[in-house]
N, C-alpha and C positions, 0 to 999 in steps of 0.2 A: 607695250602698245598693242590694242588690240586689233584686228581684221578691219572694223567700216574705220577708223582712225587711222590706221596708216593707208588704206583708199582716199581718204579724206584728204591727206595731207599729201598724196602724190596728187590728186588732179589738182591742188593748189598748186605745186608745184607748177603743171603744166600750163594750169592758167597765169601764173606768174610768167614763162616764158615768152608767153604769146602777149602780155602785155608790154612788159620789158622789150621784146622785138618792134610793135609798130608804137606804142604811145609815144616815147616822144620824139619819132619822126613826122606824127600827122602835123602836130604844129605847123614844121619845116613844110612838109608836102603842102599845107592847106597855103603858106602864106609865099611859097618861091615857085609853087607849080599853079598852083588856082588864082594866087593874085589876092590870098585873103588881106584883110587888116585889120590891125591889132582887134579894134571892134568886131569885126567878124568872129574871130579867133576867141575871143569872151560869148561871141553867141554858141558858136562852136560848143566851148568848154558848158555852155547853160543846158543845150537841148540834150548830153550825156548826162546829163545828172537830175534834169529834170523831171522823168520818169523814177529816182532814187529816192524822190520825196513824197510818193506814194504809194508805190506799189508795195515797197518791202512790207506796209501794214494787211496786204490781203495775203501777201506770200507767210505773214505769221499766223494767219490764222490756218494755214494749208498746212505749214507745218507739225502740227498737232491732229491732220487726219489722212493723210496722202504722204506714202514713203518717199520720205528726202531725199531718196535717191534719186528715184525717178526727176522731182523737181528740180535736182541739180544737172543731171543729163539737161531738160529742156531749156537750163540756161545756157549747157556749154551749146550746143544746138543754133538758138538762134546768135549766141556771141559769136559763133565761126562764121556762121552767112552774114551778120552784118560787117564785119573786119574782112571777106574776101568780097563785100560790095562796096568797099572804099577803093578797090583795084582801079574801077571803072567811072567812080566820079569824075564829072567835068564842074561841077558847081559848087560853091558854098550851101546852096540849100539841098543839095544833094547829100552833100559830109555829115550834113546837122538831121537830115533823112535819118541815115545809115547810125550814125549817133544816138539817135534817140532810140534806136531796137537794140545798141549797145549797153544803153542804162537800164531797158529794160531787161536785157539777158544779166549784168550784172546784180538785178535784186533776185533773180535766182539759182544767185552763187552764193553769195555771201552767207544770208539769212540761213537757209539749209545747214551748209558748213556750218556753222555757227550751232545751230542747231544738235546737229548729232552730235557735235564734240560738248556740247553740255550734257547730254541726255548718257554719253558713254563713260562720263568723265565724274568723279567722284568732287566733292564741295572741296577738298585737301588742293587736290592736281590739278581742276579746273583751269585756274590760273597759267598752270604751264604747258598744258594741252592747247590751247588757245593760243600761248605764245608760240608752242611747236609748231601750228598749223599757219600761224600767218608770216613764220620763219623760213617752213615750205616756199610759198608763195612770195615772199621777198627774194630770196635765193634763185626762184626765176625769174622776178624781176631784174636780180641783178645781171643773170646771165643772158637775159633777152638780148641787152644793148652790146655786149660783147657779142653772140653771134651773129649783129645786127652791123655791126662795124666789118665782120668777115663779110657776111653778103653781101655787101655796098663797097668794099675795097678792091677785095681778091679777087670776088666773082662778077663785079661791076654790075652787080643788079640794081635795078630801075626800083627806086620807092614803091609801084605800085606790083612789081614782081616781091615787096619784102611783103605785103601784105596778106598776097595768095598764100604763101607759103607759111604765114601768122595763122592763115585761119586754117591751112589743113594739119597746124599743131594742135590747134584749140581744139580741131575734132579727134583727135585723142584721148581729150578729156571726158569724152560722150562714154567709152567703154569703162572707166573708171569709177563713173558716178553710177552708171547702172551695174555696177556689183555691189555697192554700197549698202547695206541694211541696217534696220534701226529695230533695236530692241524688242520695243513697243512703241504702237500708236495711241495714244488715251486721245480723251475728247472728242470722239466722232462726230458729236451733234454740237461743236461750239459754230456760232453764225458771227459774222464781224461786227466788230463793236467797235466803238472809238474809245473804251475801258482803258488800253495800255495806251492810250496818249495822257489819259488820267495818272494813270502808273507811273509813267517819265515825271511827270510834272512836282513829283515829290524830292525832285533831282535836281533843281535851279542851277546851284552850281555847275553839277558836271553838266549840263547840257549848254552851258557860255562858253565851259572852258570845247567843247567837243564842236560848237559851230565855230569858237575861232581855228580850232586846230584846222579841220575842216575844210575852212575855207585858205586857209592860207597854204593847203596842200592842194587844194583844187587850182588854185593859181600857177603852183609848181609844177602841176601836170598839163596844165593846156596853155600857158602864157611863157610860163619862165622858161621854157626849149628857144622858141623865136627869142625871146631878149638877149639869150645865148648868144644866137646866132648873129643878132645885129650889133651885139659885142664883140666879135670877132670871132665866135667860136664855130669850127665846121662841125657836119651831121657826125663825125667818127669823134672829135674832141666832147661831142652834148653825147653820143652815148656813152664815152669813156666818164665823162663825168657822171651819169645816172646807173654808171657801173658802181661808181665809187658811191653815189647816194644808197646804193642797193648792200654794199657792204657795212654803213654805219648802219642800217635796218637792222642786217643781221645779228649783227654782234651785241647791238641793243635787245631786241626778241630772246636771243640767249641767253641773257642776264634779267630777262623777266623777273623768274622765280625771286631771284635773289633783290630786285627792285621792288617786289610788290611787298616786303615785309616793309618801309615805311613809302606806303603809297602816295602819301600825300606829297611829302619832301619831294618823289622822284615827278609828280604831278607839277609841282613848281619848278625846278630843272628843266624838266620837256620844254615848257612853256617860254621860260629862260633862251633856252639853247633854238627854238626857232626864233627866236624877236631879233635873238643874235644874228642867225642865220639871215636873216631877213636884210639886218643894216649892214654887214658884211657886202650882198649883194648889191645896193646901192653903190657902193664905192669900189666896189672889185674892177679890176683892169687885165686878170691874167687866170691862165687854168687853174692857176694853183688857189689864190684865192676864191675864185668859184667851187674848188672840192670844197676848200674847208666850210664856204658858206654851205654845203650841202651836205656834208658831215653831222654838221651841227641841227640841221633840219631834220636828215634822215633819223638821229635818234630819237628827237624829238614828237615827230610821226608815229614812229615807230612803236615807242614805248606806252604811247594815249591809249590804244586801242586795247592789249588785254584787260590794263589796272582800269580804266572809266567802267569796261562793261562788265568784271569783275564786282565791283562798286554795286553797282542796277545788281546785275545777279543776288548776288549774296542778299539781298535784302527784299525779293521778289519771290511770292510764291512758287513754288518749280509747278503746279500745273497750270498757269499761266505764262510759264518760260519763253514758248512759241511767239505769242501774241508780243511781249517785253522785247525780245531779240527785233520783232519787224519797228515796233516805235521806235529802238535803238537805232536802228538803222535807216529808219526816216530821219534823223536829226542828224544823221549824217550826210544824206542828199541833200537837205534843206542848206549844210556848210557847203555842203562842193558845188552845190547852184551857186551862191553866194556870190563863193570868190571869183568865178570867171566873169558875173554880170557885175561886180563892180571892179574886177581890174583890166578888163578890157575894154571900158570905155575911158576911165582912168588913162589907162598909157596910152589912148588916141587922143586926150584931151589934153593933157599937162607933159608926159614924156615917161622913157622908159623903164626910170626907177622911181616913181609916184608911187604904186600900188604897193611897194616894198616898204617904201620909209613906210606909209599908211598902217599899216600893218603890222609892221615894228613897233608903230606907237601904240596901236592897241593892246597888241601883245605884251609891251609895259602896265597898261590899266589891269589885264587879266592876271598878270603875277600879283600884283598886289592884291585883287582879289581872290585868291589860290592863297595866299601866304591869309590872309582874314579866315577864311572859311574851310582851315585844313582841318579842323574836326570833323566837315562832313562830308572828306574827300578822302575816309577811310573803309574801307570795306568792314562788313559783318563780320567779322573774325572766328572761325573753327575752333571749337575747345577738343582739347585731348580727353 
């Protein structure tokens, strides 16, 4: 592993932690300390992501003329002042304020990352460079919620004391990303097109299978902590459980490599094992069955993200790589918008495992069409 890659995959790391630390107590904060409801809490989860479904397309064109490092510092940057400006919310439009400089600090993390480790990563290793980096970053996912249960136990700190201290992690990540360097920069004179939305659109498939993923993870991050909670589960039992989400991540991420040789099959599996996940959680009554329903999520999650963009890659020219990674990751905001504006008005409308069966069902429509269109849910394949 070379120099900007293992830079790369520590500041994931760090940003994993500081997510893992406040994500999923904001739910809890928004809706037992601000007075949110469920509908709020879905506005919530829309105005973080909302920003996700555009910007990452000008962050791709940047990517291809301004060192990715630099753009990566400017994410960590503003993602630490908007996470240590949740300390001092008193409003719902306050949270959804600080949220949206959130979405947009997160489209310049991702893309970037994403970026170098294609540009340093050969067409063979691609695959498991990608897994190593968002393995990083799962891993302080998982470990946020665990020192996230010590802060709030041992040290009886206040929700909004857990956030100060999230974001003077996340600036950590500022000196990480500014050592970072890239190769090369080609294309100095590319100007923004809407070309790689053209690009994606050769992708039908994966791009149904990647909004439902998407959105049924975007529910999982801003909904499913409070429905935890109004199931009986306290804020140390929701982080021990997104401890345990944060372990099937990893353990799936690990086994990329060895997944992505039949991509399609483990493309239908994912998709499988959330719908599971999903109707599991409608009828859970105890810790134990909420891990497994989250088990089964976490790999599922987990494992979408190298083999989809895997997929786009291998079959995209690499000097438009830049531009591809930011439409990739527009159709990712586009699912995380998704799920919170239709399952938070859902659970304030019908009750609080609607959005689940919901979703479960679809999730059945998607396997079937994953198991019809596994011919073109195979990556470009390397010859020796």
């Amino acid at each position: 592993m070379n120099r900007a890659l293992l830079l790369v995959n520590i500041t994931g790391l760090i940003i994993g932690i500081s997510y893992g630390l406040h994500g999923p107590i904001l739910p809890i904060f928004a809706k037992n300390v601000i007075g949110a409801t469920y509908s709020e809490l879905g506005l919530i989860g829309l105005t973080n992501f909302i920003p996700y479904m555009f910007i990452p397309l000008f962050v791709g064109v940047l990517l291809d003329r301004i060192n990715n490092g630099y753009l990566l510092a400017l994410g960590a940057v503003v993602n630490s002042v908007s996470v240590y400006l949740l300390s001092i919310a008193q409003s719902v439009p306050e949270i959804m304020g600080f949220r949206i400089m959130t979405g947009i600090a997160h489209a310049f993390f991702w893309p970037p990352c994403e970026s170098i480790i294609s540009n340093e990563s050969d067409e063979k290793n691609r695959v498991k460079s990608i897994s190593w980096f968002t393995m990083f970053f799962v891993i302080g996912f998982m470990v946020g919620p665990l020192l996230g249960t010590v802060f709030l136990d041992e040290f009886d700190f206040t929700y909004r004391i857990l956030f100060q201290i999230t974001a003077f992690i996340l600036a950590a990540a500022i000196i990480t990303a500014l050592l970072v360097t890239r190769r090369s920069i080609k294309n100095h004179h590319q100007r923004f097109s809407f070309s790689s939305i053209k690009e994606m659109k050769k992708f039908p498939e994966v791009i149904i299978l990647l909004i439902f993923c998407t959105s049924s993870f975007g529910i999982i991050l801003t909904i499913y902590p409070a429905f935890l909670n109004d199931n009986g589960m306290t804020a140390t039992d929701i982080l021990l459980l997104y401890f345990v989400f944060g372990i099937s991540r990893v353990l799936s991420l690990a086994l990329a490599g060895k997944f992505s040789r039949k991509t399609s099959q483990t493309l239908i599996a994912a998709t499988m094992a959330v719908s599971i996940g999903l109707a599991i959680s409608v009828v859970a009554d105890s810790f134990m069955m909420f891990a497994v329903a989250l088990v089964l999520m976490g790999f599922g999650f987990s494992i979408f993200f190298p083999l989809t963009l895997e997929i786009i890659l291998s079959k995209t020219r690499k000097e438009i790589s830049g531009k591809i990674i930011g439409a990739y990751e527009t159709v990712f905001g586009i699912g995380w918008a998704i799920g919170p504006t239709i399952g938070g008005p859902i659970t304030q409308s019908f009750g609080d495992e609607t959005p689940y069966l919901l979703f479960c069902v679809i999730g059945i429509g998607i396997v079937i069409l994953a198991i019809i269109s596994r011919n073109k849910l195979e990556p470009q394949r390397v010859l020796n």
